[in-house]
N, C-alpha and C positions, 0 to 999 in steps of 0.2 A: 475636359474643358475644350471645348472649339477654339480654332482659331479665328473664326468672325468674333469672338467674344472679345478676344486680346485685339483687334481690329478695332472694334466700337469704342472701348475704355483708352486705346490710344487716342483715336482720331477726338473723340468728346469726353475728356474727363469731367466727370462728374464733382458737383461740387459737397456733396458729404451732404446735404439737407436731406434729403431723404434717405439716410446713411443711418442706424442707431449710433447713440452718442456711447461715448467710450461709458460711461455711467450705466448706459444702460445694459453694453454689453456685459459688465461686471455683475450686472441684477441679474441677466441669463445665465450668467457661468454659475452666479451663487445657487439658484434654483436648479439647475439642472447635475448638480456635485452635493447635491444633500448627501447621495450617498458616500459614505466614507469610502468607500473600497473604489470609488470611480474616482474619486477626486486624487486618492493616493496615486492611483494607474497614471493621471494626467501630470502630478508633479514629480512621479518618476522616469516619466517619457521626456520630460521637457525642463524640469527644476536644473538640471546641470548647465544647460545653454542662457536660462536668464540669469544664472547666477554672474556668469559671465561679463555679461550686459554690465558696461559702465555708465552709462547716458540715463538719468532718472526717464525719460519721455519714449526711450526705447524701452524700456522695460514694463513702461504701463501700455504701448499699444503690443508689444507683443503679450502681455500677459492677458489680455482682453479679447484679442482676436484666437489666441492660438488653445486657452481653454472654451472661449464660446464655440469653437471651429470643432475643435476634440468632442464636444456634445451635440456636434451635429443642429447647433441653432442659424443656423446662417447656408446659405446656397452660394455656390461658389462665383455667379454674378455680384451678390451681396458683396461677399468679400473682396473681389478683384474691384469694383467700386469703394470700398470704404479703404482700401490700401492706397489707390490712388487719389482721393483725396485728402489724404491724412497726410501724405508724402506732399503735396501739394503745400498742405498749410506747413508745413513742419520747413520745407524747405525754405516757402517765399518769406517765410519768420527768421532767414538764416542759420536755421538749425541745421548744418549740412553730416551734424554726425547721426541725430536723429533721423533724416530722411536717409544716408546710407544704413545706419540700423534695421530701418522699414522693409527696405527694396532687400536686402537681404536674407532677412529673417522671418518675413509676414508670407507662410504657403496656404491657400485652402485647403488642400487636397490630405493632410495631415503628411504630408513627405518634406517633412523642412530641409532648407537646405538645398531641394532641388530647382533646377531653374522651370519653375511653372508659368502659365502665364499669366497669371498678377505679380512674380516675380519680375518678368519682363518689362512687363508695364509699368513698375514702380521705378527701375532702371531707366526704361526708355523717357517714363513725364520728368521724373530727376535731371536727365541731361536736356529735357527738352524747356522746364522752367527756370534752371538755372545754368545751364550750362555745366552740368555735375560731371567731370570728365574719368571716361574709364581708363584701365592701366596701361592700353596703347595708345590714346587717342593723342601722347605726344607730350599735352599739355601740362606744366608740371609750376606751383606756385611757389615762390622763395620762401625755403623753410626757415623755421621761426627757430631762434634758442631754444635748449628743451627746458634749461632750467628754467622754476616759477619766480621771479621777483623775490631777491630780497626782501624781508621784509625790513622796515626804516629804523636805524638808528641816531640820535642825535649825534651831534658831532663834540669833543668832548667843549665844554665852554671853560674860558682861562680862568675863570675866577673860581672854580673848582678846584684849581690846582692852589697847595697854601701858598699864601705869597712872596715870602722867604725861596722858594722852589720856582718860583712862576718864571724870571726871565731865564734861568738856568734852562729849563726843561723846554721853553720856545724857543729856544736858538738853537740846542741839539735837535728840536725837528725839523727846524730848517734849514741847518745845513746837512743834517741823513737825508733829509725829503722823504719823512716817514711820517706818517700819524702821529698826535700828540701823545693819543691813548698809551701808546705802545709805550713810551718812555716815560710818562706819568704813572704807570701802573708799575711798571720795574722799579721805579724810584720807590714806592711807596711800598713795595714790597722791602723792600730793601731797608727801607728806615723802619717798618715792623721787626725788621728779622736783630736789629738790633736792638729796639726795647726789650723782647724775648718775654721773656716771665718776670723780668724785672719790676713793673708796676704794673699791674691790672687794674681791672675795674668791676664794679659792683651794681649795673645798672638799672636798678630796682631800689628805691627809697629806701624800703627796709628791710628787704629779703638778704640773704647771703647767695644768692647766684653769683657766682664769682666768672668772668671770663678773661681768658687772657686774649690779647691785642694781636694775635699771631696771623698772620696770613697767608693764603698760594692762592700765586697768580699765571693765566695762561694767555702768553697772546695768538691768537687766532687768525691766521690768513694766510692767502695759497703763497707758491715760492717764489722767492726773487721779489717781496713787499718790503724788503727789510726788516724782518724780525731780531737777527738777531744782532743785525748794526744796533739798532733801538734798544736791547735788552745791554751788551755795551755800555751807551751813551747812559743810559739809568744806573748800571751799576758801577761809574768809573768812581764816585765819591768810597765806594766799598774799597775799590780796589788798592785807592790812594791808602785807606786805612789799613789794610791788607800788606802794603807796600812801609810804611809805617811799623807797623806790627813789626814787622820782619829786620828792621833795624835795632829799632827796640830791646827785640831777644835776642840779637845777636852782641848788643851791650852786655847785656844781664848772663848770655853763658860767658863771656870773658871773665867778668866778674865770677862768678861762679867757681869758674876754672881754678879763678888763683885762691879765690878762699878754701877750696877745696886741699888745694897743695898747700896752703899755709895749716891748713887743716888739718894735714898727715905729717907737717913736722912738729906740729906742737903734739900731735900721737905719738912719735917717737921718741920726742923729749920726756913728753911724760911716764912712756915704759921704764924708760931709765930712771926717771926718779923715784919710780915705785918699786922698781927691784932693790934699788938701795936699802929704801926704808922697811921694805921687805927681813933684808938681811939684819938691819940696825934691830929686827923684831916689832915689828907692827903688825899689828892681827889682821886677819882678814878684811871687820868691820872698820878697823881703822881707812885699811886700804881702800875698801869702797866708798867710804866718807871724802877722802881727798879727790878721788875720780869722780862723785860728784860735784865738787868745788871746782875743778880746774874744766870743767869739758861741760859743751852747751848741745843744744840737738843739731845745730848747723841750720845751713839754709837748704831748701830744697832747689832740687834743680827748676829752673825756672820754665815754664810751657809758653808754646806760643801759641798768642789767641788764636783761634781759628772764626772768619768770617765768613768763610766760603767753604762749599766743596762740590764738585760736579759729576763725581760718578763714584759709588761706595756701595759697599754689603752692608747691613746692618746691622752686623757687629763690630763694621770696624766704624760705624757713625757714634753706637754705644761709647767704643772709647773715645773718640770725640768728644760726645756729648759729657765724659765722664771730665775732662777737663775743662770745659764751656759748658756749665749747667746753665747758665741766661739762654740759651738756644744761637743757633747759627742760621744762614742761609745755603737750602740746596740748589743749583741752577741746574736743568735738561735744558740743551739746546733743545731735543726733542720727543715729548712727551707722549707717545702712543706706545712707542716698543716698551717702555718702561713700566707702562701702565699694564701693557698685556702682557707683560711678564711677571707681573703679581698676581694676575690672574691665571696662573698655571697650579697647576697640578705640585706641590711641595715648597709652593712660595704664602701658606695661608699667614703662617708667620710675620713675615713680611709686610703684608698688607694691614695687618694688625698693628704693627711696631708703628707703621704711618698715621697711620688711624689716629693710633693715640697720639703721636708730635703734634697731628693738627689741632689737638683740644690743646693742647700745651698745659695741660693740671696734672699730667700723670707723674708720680712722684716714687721716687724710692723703687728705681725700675733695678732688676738684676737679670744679667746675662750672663750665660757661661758660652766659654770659647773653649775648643776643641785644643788642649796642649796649651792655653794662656792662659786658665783658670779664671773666676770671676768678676767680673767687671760690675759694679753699681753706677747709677745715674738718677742723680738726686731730682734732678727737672726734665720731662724728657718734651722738650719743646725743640721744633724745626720748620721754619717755613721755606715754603718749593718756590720755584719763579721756571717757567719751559716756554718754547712757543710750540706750534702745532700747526697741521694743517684740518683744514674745513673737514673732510672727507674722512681722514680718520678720526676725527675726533668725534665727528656725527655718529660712525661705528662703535665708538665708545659708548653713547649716551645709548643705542640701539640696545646693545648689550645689555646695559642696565634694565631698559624695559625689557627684555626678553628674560629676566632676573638673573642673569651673568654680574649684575653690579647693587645688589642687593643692600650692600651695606652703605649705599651714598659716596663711593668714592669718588667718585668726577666731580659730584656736585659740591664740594670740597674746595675747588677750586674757585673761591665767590670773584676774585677780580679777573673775572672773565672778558675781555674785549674783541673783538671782530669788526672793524671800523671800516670803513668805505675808504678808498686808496686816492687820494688824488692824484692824477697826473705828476709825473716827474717835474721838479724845476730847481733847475741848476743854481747851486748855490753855492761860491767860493767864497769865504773869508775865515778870516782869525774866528777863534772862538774866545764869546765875552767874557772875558778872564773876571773883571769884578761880578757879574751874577755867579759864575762859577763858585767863587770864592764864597763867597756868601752862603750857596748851597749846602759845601763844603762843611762850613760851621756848623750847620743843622746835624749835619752826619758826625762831625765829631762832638756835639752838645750830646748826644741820643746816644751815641756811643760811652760818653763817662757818666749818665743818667744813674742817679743811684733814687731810691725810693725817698732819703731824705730832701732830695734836693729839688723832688716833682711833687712835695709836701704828701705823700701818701700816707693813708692810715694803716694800724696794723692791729688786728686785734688778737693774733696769735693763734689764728685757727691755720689760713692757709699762707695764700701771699701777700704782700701790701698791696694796697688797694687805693682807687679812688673812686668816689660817687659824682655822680652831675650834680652842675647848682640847682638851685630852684625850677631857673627858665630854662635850662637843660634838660633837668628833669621834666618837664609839661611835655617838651618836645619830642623828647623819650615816650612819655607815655602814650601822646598821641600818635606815634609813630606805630607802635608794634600794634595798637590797637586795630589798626585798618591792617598792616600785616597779616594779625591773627585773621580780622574777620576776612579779608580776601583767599587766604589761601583754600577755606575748603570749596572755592569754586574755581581753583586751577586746576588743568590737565594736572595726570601723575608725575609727570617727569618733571614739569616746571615748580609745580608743587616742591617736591625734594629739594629740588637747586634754590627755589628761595625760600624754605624755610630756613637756611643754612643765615639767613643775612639777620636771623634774632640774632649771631654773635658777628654778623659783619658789621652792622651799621654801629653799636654800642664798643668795638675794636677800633674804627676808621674816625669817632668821636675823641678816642683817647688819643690817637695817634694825633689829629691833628691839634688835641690841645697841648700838647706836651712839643710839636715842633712850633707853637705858639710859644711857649715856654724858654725853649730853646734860644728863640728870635729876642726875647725881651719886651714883644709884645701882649703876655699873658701875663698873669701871676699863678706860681704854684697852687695847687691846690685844688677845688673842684674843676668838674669840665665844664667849661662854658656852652652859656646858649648859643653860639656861635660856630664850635664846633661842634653839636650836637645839630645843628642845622646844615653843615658843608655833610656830613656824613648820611642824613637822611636825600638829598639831592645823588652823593655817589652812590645808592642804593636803588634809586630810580633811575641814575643813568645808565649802573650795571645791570639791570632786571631789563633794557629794552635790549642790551646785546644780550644774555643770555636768551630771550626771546627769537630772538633771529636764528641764533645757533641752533634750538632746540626745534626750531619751525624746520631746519632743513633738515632736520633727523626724522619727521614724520612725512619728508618726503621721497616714498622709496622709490618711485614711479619712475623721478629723474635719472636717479642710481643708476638706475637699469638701463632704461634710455640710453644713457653718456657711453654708458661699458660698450652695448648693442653699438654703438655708435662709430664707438672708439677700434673695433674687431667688425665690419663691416668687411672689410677684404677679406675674414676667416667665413665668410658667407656667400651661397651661391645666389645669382638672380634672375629670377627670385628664391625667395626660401618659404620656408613653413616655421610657425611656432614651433615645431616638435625638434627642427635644425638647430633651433634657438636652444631649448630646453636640455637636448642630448649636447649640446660643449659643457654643463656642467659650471658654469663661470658664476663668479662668488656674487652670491645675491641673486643670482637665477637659478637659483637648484629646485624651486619648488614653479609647478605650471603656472600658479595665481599671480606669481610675480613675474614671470615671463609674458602673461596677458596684458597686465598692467603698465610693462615696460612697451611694449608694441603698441598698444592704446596713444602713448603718450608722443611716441614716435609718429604715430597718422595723424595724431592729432597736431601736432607742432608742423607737418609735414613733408618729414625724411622718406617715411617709407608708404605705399599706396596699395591697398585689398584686391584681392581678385580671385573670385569664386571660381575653384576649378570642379568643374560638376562631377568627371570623369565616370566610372561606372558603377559605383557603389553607389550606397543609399544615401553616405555620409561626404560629400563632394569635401574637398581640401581647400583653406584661405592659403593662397600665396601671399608675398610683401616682395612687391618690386622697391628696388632702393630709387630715392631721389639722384638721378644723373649727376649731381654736380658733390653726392656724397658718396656714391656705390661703394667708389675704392675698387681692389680687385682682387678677384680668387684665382 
């Protein structure tokens, strides 16, 4: 190619009308690639580099020019014309990734990569129609966040919350300065974890699907949001009971005590009266006759409830669970290491035992301990409460898709929140002792809950039960019906996580009819249309955070980005992909995702291209950093 040629196409860019149209060039590529063996040759010369290609409009002019070009349909004025106008349109459209795409990748001469002269020219019209600046020219535009937008969650609304709970739960979040969510989910965690297996429900007219009311819940958000002042402020009515408890049984072994020792002198009194009678000649059977006249089986030692527990093996949850067959509550402050340590290598066990607490139906569990012999667990029911952050927890669900979480643990977790943070605002006062009080009551109503007293049925298969009313039930069935038919057109992973809510929404129905109950608001016995309607709305509220959470987990681009972002001073400037790729840093071990991450970086614009042609056939992209992120090597 001459240089008056790259002269003429600067000074007068052409405007593409006497240009063939991208359509047509794709009719030339298709006729001149009939043969299989020439067309393979072309997509293995070049299939590596568009794969590359993130930009839909980059990928169709190079795939157009660079097979038309490879069959020799076009003369290399043709092309250095149809480059420059294409760049033209692409650019003054603001396409500025497209028109870098162009000027870098569109060669005639089949030497891609090198700087030709339509390469030049699509360089030089670039900076000349828009001012497209190269990686010295100084110019550099305020780089954007890398992350993509949230996506929206509502914010929780108070009339979700039951009303017995509502000014309790609004005044600890304004004087934490935390989310409602946060403290409305731990509550309600928490008042699950004490119905336990106690009343279930049967939410189906006349099927026996039995589910128990169990739940785990995680709140979501980076550090320093207040999670776990929030998880506090919701669990202080447990603690109180907890607090309680613990007087309680400290009555009852007094008591014990002394029965016990009244216990061993009426044993010694009665040795002596039987050696007498012994001697006086009383037979054996005699003697066993008055020994069972004078001696009772006693009282057992008395256990203390258990309402909580924060960190345990699962055998020693077994003996727990062996004296609290109603189920308890487990709290993680912090639920990732916990979760990735089930997924190891001799924890399958483990994950298993969870598994099953979370259906809360598993019945007649037996475990052997190593030197404590066997332990039974009549109900093996537990619900979790953790917080978490964004970032690992995203790696969790990652996991799952990658089939690391196969059997739906995460998605487990249905009272999932991730709420938007508002600004700090200082809030000093007493706390409202009469809503507290009030709360309070709920927690100890739920706490002495026995199946007769929430009017439950029993027909002696499993556990007592309750069904919806009428209008309950309509609400019930309209509800799972759009469930069912929505779910086979969700992605897989949301898919999972909300099919989990056939047992959350007919769980959060019973729950809040029973702290209806509680209140003196209800009447025992079916679950109302009322609460069968508050639990279909927390269903929709939860599926839009789930949605958020899950959206950031298909966004791996940013990952990388932030990490690259975050280790810019372990980088020289400029660097190359391959600098990238050989640190080896989690989530860039494969090239695709280190292309991806650097994409997203030029794109946002931290870092800036720059073909170094050097002497080989294959020139190197450098990435000069943005000045005001470089950092330093």
């Amino acid at each position: 190619m001459s240089n008056s040629t790259s002269k003429d196409a600067h000074a007068q860019p052409r405007t593409g009308a006497d240009i063939p149209a991208i359509s047509e060039l794709e009719s030339r590529h298709t006729n001149a690639c009939r043969n299989e063996a020439a067309f393979r040759a072309v997509v293995d010369k070049y299939g590596d580099i568009s794969a590359k290609m993130q930009h839909p409009a980059a990928r169709r002019i190079h795939s157009a020019l660079v097979f038309a070009d490879a069959n020799q349909t076009l003369h290399d004025g043709d092309v250095n014309a149809f480059v420059t106008a294409q760049l033209e349109t692409e650019a003054r459209g603001g396409d500025m990734i497209a028109a870098q795409a162009l000027a870098f990748w569109c060669d005639p001469n089949q030497q891609l990569f090198r700087p030709s002269g339509a390469t030049k020219i699509a360089l030089e019209t670039a900076e000349i129609i828009v001012g497209f600046p190269t990686p010295d020219d100084g110019e550099w535009r305020e780089p954007l966040p890398l992350g993509n937008a949230l996506l929206p969650v509502p914010a929780l609304p108070l009339p979700l919350i039951p009303e017995p709970l509502r000014d309790s739960i609004k005044d600890s979040a304004e004087r934490v300065s935390c989310p409602l969510d946060y403290i409305a989910v731990a509550s309600l965690v928490a008042l699950a974890s004490l119905v336990g297996n106690t009343v279930c429900i049967r939410p189906k007219r006349c099927d026996d699907w039995l589910v128990v009311p169990n739940l785990w819940g995680a709140l979501v958000g980076n550090p320093s949001v207040k999670k776990s002042p929030a998880v506090a402020e919701g669990l202080k009515p447990l603690s109180r009971l907890k607090a309680q408890a613990i007087e309680k049984h400290k009555d009852e072994m007094r008591a014990w005590a002394s029965n016990t020792l009244l216990d061993e002198l009426d044993a010694d009194t009665l040795k002596s009266e039987l050696k007498k009678r012994q001697k006086a000649g009383a037979t054996r059977e005699q003697l066993r006759a008055h020994i069972e006249e004078q001696t009772s089986d006693g009282d057992a030692q008395p256990t203390l409830k258990t309402y909580s527990v924060q960190d345990s093996t699962i055998e020693a949850l077994a003996v727990v669970l062996e004296r609290n067959p109603r189920g308890f509550l487990m709290q993680r402050d912090e639920l990732s290491g916990w979760i990735r340590a089930l997924g190891k290598q001799g924890h399958e066990q483990d994950r298993a035992f969870y598994i099953e607490a979370f259906s809360g139906d598993a019945t007649n569990q037996q475990f052997e301990r190593v030197g404590r012999g066997t332990t039974f667990v009549s109900h093996l029911t537990l619900s979790i409460l953790g917080t978490i952050q964004p970032l690992p927890f995203v790696q969790l669900i990652r996991a799952a898709a990658s089939g690391g979480d196969a059997d739906g643990f995460v998605a487990r977790f249905q009272m999932l929140v991730c709420p938007d943070v508002a600004p700090y605002k200082h809030v000093d006062r007493h706390p409202d002792t009469p809503a507290k009080n009030r709360a309070f009551k709920i927690f100890e109503a739920l706490d002495a809950l026995t199946p007769e007293s929430a009017g439950a049925e029993f027909d002696g298969k499993e556990r007592p039960f309750l069904r919806f009313s009428a209008a309950g039930q309509t609400v019930f069935d309209d509800w799972i019906i759009d469930l069912e038919t929505r779910l086979p057109n969700l992605s897989p992973l949301i898919q999972q996580h909300v099919s989990k809510y056939r047992s959350l929404m007919p769980s959060l129905a019973l729950l809040f009819h029973l702290i209806a109950v509680a209140d003196g608001t209800a009447k025992p016995g079916r679950v109302s249309e009322k609460a069968a309607m508050m639990a279909a709305e927390w269903c929709e509220f939860l599926e839009a955070h789930a949605r958020r959470i899950y959206a950031m987990a298909s966004d791996g681009a940013t990952d990388g980005a932030e990490l690259i972002a975050q280790r810019f001073g372990q980088l020289d400037n400029p660097f190359t992909a391959r600098d990238v790729h050989q640190k080896r840093w989690m989530g860039l071990t494969e090239r695709a995702d280190v292309d991806s991450a650097l994409a997203r970086l030029e794109d946002r614009g931290w870092i800036r291209p720059q073909l170094d042609a050097g002497i080989s056939n294959r020139p190197t992209v450098r990435f000069w950093k943005h000045p005001a992120k470089a950092g330093e090597k």
